[in-house]
N, CA and C atoms as a LAMMPS dump frame, in Angstrom:
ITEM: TIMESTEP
0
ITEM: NUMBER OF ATOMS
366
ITEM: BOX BOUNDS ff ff ff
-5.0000000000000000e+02 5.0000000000000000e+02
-5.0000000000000000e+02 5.0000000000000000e+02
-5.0000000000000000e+02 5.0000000000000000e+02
ITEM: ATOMS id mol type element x y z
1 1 1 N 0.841 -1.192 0
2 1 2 C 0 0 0
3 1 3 C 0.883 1.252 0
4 2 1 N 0.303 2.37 -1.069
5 2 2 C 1.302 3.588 -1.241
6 2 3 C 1.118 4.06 0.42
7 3 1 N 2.209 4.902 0.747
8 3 2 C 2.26 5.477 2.342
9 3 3 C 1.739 7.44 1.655
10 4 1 N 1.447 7.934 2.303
11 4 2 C 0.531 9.309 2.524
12 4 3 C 1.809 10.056 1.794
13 5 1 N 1.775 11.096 0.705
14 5 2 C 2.532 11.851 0.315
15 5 3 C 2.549 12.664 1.003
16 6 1 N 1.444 13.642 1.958
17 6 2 C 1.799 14.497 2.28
18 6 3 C 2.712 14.595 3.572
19 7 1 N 2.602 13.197 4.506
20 7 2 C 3.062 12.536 5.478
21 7 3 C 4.721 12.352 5.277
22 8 1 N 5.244 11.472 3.901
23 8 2 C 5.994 11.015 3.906
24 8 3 C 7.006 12.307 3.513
25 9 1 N 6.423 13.563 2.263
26 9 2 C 7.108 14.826 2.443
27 9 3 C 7.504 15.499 3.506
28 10 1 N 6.172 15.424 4.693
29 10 2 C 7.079 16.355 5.347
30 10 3 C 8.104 16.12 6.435
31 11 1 N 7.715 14.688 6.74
32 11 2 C 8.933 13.9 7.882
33 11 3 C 10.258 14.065 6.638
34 12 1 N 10.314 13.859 5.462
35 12 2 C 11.348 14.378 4.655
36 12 3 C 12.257 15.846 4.816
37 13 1 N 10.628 16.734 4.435
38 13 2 C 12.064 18.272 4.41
39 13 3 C 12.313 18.195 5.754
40 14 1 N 11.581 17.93 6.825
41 14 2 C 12.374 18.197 7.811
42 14 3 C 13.746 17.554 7.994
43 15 1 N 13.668 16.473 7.713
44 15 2 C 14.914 15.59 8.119
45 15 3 C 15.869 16.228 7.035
46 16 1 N 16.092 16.82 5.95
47 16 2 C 16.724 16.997 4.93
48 16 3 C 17.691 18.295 5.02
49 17 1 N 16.44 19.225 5.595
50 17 2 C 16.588 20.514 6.03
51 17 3 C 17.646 20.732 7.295
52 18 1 N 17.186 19.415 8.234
53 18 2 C 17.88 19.684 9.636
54 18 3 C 19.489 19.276 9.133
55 19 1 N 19.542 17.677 8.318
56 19 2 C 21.154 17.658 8.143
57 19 3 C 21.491 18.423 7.251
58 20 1 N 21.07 19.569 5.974
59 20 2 C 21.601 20.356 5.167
60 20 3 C 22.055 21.135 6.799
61 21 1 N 21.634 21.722 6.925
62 21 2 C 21.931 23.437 8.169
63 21 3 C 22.972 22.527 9.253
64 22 1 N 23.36 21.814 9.714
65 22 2 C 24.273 21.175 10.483
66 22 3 C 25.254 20.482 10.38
67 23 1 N 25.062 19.322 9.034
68 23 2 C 25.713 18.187 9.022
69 23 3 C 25.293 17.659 7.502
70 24 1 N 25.739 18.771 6.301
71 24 2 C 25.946 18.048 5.049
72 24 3 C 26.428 16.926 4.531
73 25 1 N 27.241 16.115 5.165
74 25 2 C 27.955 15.216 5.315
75 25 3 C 27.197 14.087 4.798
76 26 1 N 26.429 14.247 5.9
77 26 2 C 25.094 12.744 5.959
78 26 3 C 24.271 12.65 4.831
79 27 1 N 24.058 13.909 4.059
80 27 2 C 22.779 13.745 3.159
81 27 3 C 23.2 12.969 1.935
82 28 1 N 24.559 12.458 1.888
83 28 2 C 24.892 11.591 0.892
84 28 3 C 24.586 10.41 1.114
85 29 1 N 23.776 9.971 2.192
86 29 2 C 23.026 8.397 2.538
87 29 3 C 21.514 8.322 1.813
88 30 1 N 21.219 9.962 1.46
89 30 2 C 19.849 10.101 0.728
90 30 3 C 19.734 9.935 -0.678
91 31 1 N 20.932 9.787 -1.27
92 31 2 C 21.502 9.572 -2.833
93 31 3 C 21.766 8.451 -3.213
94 32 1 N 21.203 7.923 -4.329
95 32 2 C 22.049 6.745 -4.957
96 32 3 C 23.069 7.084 -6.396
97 33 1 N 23.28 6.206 -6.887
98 33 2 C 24.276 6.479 -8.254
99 33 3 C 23.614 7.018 -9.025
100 34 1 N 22.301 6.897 -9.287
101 34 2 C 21.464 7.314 -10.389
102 34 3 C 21.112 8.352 -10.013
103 35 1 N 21.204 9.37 -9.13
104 35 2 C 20.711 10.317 -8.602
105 35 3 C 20.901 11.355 -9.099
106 36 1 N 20.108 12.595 -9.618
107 36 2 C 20.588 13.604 -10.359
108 36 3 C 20.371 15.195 -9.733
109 37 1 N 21.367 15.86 -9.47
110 37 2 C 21.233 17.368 -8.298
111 37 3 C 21.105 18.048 -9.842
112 38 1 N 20.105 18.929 -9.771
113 38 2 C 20.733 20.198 -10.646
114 38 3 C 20.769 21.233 -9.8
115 39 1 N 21.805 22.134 -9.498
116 39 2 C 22.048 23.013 -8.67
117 39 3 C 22.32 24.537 -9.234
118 40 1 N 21.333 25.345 -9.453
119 40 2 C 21.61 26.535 -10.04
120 40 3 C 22.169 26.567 -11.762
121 41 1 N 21.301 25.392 -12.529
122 41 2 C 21.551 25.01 -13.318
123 41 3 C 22.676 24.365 -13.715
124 42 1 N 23.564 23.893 -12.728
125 42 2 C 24.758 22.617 -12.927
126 42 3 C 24.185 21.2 -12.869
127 43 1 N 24.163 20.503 -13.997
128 43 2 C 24.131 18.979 -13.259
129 43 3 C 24.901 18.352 -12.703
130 44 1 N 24.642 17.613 -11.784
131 44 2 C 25.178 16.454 -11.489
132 44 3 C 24.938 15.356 -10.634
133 45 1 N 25.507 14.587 -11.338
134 45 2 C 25.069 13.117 -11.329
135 45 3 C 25.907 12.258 -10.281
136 46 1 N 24.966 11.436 -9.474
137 46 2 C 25.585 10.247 -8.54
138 46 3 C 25.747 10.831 -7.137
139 47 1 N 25.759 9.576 -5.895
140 47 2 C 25.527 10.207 -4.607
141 47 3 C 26.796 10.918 -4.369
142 48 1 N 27.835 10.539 -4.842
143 48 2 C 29.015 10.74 -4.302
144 48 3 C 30.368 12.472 -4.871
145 49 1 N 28.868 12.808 -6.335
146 49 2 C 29.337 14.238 -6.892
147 49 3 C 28.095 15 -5.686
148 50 1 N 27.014 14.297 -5.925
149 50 2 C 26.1 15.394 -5.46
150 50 3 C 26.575 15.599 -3.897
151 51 1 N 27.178 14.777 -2.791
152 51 2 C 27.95 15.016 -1.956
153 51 3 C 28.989 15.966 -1.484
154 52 1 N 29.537 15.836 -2.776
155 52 2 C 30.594 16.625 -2.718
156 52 3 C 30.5 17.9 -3.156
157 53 1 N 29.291 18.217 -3.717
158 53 2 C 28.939 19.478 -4.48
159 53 3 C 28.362 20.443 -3.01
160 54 1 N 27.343 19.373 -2.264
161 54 2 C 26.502 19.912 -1.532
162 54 3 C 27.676 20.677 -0.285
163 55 1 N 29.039 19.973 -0.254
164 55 2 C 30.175 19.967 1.05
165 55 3 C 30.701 20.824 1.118
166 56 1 N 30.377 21.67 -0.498
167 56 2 C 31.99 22.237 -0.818
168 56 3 C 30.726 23.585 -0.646
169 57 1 N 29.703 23.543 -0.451
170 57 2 C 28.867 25.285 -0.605
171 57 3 C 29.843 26.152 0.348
172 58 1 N 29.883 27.666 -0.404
173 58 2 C 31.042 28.479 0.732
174 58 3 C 30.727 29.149 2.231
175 59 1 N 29.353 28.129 3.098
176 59 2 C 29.423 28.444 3.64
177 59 3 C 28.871 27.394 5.031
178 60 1 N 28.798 27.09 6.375
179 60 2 C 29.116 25.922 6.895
180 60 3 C 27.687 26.026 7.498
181 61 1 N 27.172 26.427 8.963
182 61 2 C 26.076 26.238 9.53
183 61 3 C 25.322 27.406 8.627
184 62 1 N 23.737 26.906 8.806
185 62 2 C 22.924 27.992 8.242
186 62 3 C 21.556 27.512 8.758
187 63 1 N 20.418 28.289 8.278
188 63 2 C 18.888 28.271 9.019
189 63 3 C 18.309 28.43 7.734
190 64 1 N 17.833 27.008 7.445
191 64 2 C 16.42 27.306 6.273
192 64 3 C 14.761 27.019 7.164
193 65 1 N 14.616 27.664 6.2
194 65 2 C 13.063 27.995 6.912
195 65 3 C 12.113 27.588 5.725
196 66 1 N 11.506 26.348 5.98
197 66 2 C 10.67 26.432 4.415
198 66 3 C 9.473 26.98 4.648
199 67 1 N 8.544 28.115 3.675
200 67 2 C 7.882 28.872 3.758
201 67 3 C 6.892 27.616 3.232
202 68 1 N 6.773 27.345 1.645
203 68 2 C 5.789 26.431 1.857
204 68 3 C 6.04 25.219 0.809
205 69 1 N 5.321 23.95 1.136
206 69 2 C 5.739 22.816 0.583
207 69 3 C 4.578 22.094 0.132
208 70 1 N 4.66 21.427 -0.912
209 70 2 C 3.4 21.049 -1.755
210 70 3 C 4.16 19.458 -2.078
211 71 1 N 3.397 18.854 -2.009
212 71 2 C 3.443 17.123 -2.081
213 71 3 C 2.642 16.314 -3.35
214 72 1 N 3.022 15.123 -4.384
215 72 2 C 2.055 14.771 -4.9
216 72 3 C 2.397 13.693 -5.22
217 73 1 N 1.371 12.336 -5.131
218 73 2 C 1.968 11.106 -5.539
219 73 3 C 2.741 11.071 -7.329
220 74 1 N 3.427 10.068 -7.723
221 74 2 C 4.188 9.789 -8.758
222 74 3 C 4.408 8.643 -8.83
223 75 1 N 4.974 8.032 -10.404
224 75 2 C 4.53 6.823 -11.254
225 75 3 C 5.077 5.831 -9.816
226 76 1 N 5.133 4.773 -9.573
227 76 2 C 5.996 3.862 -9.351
228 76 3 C 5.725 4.096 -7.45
229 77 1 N 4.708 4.773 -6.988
230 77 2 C 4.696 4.842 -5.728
231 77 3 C 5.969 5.889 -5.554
232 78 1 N 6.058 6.615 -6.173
233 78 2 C 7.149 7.866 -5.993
234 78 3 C 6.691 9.139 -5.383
235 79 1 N 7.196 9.859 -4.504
236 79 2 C 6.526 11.461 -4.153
237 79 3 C 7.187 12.447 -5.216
238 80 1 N 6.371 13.632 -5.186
239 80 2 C 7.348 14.355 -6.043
240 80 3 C 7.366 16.122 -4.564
241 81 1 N 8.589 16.365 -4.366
242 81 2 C 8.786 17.502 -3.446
243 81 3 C 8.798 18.965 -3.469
244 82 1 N 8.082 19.728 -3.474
245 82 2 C 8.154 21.255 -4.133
246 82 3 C 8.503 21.837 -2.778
247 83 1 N 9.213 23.046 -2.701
248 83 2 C 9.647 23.633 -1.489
249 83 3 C 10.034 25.109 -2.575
250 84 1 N 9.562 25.976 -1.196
251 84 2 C 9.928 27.442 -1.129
252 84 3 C 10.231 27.772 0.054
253 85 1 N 11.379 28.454 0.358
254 85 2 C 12.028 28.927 1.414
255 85 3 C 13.116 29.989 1.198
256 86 1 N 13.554 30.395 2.455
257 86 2 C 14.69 31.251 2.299
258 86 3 C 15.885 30.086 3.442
259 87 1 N 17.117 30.879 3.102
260 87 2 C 18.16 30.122 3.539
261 87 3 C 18.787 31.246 4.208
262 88 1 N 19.347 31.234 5.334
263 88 2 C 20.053 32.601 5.907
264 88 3 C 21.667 31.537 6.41
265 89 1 N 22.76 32.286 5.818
266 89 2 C 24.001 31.747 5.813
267 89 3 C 24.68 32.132 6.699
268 90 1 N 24.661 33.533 7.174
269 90 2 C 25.542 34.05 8.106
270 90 3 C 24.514 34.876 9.11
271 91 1 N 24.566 34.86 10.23
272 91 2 C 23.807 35.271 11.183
273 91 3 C 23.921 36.826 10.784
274 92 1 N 22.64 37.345 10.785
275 92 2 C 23.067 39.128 10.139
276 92 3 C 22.716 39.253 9.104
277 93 1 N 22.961 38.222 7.801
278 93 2 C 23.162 38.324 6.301
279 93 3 C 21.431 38.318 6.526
280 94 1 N 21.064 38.675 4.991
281 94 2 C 20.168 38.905 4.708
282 94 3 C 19.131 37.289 4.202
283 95 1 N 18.52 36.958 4.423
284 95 2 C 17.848 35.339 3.857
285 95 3 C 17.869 35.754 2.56
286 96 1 N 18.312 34.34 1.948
287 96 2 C 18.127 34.017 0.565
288 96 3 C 17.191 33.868 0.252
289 97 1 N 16.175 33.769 -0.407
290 97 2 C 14.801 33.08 -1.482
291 97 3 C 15.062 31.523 -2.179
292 98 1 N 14.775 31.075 -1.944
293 98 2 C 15.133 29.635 -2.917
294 98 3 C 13.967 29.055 -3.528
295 99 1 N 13.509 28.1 -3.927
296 99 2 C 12.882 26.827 -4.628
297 99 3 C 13.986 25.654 -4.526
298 100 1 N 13.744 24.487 -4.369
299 100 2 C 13.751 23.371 -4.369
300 100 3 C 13.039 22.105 -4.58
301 101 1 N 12.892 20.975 -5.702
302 101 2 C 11.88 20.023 -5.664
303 101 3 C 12.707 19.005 -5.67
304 102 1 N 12.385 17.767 -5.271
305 102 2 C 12.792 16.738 -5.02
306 102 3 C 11.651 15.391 -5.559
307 103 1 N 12.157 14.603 -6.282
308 103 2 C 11.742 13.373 -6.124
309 103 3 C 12.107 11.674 -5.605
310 104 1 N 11.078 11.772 -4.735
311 104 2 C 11.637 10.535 -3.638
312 104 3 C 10.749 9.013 -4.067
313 105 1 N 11.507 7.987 -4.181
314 105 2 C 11.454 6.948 -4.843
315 105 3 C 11.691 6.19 -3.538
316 106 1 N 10.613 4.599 -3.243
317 106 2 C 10.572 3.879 -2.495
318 106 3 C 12.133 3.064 -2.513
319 107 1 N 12.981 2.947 -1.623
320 107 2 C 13.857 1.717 -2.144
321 107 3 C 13.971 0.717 -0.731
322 108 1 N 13.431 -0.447 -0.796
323 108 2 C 13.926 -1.589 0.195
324 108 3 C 13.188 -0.672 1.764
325 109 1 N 12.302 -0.22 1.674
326 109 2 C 11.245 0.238 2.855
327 109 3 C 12.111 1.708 3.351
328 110 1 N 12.457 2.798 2.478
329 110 2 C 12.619 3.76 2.904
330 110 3 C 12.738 4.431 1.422
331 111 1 N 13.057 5.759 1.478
332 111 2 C 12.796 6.766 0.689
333 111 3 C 13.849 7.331 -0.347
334 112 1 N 14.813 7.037 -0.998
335 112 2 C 16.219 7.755 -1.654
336 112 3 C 15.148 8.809 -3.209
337 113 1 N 16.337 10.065 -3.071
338 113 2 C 16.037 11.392 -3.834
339 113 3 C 16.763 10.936 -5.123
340 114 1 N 15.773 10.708 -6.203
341 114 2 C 16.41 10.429 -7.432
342 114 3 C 16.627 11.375 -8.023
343 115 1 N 15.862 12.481 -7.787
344 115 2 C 16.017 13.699 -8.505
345 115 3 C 15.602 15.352 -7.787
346 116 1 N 16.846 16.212 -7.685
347 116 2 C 16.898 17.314 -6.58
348 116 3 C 16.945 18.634 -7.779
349 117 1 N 16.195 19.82 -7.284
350 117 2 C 16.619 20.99 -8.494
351 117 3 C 16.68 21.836 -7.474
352 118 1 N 17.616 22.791 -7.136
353 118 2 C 17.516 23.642 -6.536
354 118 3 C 17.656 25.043 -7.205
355 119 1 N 17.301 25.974 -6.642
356 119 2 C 17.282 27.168 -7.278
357 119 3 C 16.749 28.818 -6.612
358 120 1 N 17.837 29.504 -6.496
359 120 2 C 18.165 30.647 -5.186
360 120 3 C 16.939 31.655 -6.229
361 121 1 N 15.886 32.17 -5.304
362 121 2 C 15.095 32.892 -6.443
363 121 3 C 15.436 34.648 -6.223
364 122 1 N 15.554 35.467 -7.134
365 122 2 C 16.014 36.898 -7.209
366 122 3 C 14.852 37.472 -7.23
């Protein structure tokens, strides 16, 4: 039986959100090989670029705040993730604007992101 999209999204951004702002490190357990980040229009492909892409951002702790998030089932028992938020990098600095969607694919009774777009909005 499919599990609740709107359920299974949001125990997601949270968990996603909390290790982006603390502990980037980890979110490479949410990736597989096939996994595709586009990041400000860069692709890339596999857990272990999108890792390293996410490690190397120029800046270390931060506070996202997602403003609002929209959920919808997809082919294969898949969610698909829409997010709007701002990101604040340096205590003081001004919050960013972003978008982010994600699609999360069942694997072996938990959830891996086959496909991430992020995008800082002006």
């Amino acid at each position: 039986m499919a599990q609740d999209p709107d359920t299974v999204g949001k125990a997601f951004i949270n968990y996603y959100y909390q290790l982006f702002e603390s502990n980037r490190s980890a979110l490479g357990t949410l990736y597989q090989d096939a996994s595709m980040l586009t990041f400000e229009g860069s692709q890339i492909k596999g857990a272990q670029s999108i890792l390293a892409k996410l490690s190397s951002l120029p800046f270390g702790a931060c506070k996202v705040t997602a403003t609002t998030q929209d959920f919808q089932p997809s082919i294969s028992q898949g969610i698909l993730v829409f997010v709007t938020g701002s990101i604040q990098t340096e205590e003081g600095s001004p919050p960013l604007k972003f978008s982010q969607v994600f699609h999360l694919m069942p694997v072996s009774g938990s959830f891996v992101v086959t496909n991430d777009m992020f995008r800082l909005n002006y």
